[in-house]
C-alpha positions in Angstrom: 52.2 93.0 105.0 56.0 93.0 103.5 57.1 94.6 100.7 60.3 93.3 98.9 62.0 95.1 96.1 65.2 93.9 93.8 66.0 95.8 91.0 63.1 95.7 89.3 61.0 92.7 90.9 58.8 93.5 93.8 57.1 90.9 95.5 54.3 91.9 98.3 52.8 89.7 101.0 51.0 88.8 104.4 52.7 86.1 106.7 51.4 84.0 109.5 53.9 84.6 111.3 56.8 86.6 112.8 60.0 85.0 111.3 57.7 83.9 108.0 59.0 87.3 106.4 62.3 87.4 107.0 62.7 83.7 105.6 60.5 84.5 102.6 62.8 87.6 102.1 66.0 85.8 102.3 64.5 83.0 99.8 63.4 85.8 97.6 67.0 87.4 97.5 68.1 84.0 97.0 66.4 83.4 93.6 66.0 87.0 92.1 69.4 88.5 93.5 72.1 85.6 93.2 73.4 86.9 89.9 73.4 90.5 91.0 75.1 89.2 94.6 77.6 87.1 92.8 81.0 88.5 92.8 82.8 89.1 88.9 85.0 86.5 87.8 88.4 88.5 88.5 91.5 86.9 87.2 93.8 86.9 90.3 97.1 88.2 89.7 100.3 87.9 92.0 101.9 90.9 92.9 105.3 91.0 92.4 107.5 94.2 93.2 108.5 95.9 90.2 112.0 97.1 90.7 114.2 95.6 93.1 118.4 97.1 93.7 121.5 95.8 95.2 124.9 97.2 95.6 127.3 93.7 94.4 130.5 95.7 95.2 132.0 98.3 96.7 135.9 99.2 96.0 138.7 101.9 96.6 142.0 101.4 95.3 145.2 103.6 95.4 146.5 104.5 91.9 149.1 107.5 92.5 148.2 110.2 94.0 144.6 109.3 93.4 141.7 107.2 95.2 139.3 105.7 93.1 136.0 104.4 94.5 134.1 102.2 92.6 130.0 100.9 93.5 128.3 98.2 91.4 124.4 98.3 91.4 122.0 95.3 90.2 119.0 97.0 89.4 116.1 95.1 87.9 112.7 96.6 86.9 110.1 93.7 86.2 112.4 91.2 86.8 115.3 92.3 84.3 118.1 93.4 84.5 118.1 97.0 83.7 120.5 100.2 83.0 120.5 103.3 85.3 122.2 105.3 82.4 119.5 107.5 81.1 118.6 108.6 84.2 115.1 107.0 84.9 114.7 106.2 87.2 117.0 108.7 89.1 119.4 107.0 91.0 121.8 108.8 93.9 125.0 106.8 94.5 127.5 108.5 96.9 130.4 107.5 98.9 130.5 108.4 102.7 133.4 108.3 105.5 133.4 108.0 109.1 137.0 107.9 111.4 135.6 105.3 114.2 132.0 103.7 114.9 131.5 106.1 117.6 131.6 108.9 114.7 128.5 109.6 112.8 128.6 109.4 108.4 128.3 113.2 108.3 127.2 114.6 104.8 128.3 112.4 101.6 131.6 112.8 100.9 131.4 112.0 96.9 128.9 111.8 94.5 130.0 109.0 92.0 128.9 108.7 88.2 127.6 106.5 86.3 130.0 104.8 83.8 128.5 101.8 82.3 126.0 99.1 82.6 127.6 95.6 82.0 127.0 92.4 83.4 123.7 93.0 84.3 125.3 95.7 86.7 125.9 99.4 86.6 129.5 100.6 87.5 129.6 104.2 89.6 132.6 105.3 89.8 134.5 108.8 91.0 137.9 109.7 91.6 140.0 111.9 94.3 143.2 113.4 95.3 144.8 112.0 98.2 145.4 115.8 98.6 141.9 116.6 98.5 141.3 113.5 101.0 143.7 114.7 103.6 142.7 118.2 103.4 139.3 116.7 104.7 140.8 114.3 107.3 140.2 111.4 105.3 142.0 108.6 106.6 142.2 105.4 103.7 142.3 103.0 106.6 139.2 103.5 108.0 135.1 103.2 106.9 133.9 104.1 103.9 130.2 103.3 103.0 128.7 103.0 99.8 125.2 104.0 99.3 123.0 103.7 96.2 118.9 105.5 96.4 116.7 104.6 94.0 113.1 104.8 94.0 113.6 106.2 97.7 114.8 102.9 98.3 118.1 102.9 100.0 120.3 99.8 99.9 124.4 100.5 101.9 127.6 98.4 101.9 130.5 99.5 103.7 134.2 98.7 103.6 136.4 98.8 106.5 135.9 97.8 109.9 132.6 99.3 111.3 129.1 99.4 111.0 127.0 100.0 107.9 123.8 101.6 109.1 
């Protein structure tokens, strides 16, 4: 004898043969459990990422005695264009310097702040001494890197002739 249960149907019987019950059983759970068996209608959705960031430009220009370094940063959170200047999310945008390739970036060598958001872009910028550069061995002809975190995502562009890693 084979007892099936579903739910709350039970359904009890003696077969003939060996492979009689487990047909009868799959037929039972065929008619009794299709509806419990069936997957829920889910509305598929596409995943899409949520933010996404690029630095558009990196400058320095000579003005003086001062250096000004400038980083522009598309940032987009569901697919718009979006300001960085209240601070959420948090982004880090520094400047780094490196004499050669065979060099390492070292720690950052500025921090730059946030100025404005225009043209679906917000505009870093911070400004030096050329004292304060050549009291750190800062040469303007050589690589300067721009790198923008946000969202521990970390996006670089460099200026000068090296590579940006």
């Amino acid at each position: 004898m084979v007892i099936v249960k579903a739910g709350t149907k039970s359904v009890s019987q003696i077969y003939p043969d060996d492979d009689c019950p487990k047909r009868e059983i799959d037929f039972f759970k065929k008619e009794n459990l299709a509806h419990e068996l069936a997957e829920p209608a889910v509305h598929k959705r596409e995943r899409r990422n949520t933010f996404d960031h690029s630095i558009t430009q990196f400058t320095k220009a000579k003005i003086a005695n001062m250096r000004k370094f400038v980083c522009k940063v598309a940032y987009t959170h569901g697919g718009y264009p979006t300001s960085l200047g209240n601070g959420i999310p948090d982004a880090e945008v520094k400047v780094y310097y490196k004499p050669s390739n065979s060099h390492g970036w070292g720690s950052p060598l500025l921090d730059l702040d946030w100025k404005k958001f225009s043209n679906n872009k917000n505009k870093y910028v911070s400004w030096v001494s050329i004292q304060q550069l050549n009291s750190q061995g800062v040469q303007w002809n050589k690589c300067f890197k721009c790198e923008a975190t946000i969202n521990e995502v970390t996006e670089r562009q460099c200026r000068g002739s090296c590579t940006c890693n």
